[in-house]
C-alpha positions in Angstrom: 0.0 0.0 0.0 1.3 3.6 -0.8 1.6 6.4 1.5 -1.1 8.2 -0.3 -3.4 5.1 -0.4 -2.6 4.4 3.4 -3.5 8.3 4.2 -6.8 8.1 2.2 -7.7 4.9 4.0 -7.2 6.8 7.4 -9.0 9.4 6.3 -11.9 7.2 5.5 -11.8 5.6 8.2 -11.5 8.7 10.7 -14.7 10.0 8.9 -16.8 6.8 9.0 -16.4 7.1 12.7 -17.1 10.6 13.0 -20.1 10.3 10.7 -21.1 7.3 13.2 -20.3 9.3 16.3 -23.0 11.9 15.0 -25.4 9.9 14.4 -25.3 8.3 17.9 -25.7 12.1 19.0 -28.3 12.5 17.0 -30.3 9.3 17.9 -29.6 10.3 21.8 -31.1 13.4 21.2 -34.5 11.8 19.7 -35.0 9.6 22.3 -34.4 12.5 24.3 -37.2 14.0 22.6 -39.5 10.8 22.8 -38.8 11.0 26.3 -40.0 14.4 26.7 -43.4 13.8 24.8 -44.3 11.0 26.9 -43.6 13.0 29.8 -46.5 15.8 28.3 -48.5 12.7 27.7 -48.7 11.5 31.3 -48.6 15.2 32.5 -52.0 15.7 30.4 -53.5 12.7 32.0 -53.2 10.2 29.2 -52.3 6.4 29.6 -48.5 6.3 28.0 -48.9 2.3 28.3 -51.7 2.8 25.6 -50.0 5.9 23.6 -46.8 3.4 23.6 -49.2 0.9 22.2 -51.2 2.8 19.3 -47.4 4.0 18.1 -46.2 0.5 17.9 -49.7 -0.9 16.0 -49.1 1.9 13.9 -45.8 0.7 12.8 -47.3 -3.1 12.2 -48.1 -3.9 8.0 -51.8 -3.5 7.8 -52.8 -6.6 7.0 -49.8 -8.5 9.1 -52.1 -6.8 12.0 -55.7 -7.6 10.9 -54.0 -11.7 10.5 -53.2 -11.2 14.2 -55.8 -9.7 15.4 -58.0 -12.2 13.7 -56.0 -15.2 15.3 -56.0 -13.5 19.0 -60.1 -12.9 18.7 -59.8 -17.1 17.8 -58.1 -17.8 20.7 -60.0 -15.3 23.2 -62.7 -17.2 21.8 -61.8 -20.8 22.7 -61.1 -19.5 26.1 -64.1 -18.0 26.5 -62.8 -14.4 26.7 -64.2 -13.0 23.9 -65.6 -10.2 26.7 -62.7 -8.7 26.0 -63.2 -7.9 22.3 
């Protein structure tokens, strides 16, 4: 390897860490955030437990979901707790 080629590989390397050591920041700073809204949440009298629930079915495929759902009301069912549907 050449001096130039072994500089340039430094160099990428020294910014592949820096871009990662950003990123960390960044991703500290919206959990930060997240933190912070769920905090307002609770502090306006709302469940967080649920809130943290809606985002997360929100993520879910929409028909992945509906399958699941579908399969949870069958098994409620056969347990005879389908009073909670």
């Amino acid at each position: 390897m050449t001096e130039t080629a072994g500089h340039n590989s430094k160099e990428q390397i020294k910014a592949f860490v820096e871009r990662v050591e950003r990123l960390e920041e960044e991703k500290k700073a919206a959990a930060d955030d997240i933190r912070e809204v769920y905090q307002e949440v609770k502090g306006n009298g709302f469940d967080t437990k649920a809130l943290r629930r809606v985002v997360a079915l929100r993520k879910q495929d929409r028909e992945k979901l509906k399958e699941h759902q579908a399969i949870l009301e069958t098994y409620l069912d056969a347990l005879g707790m389908d009073w909670l549907l």
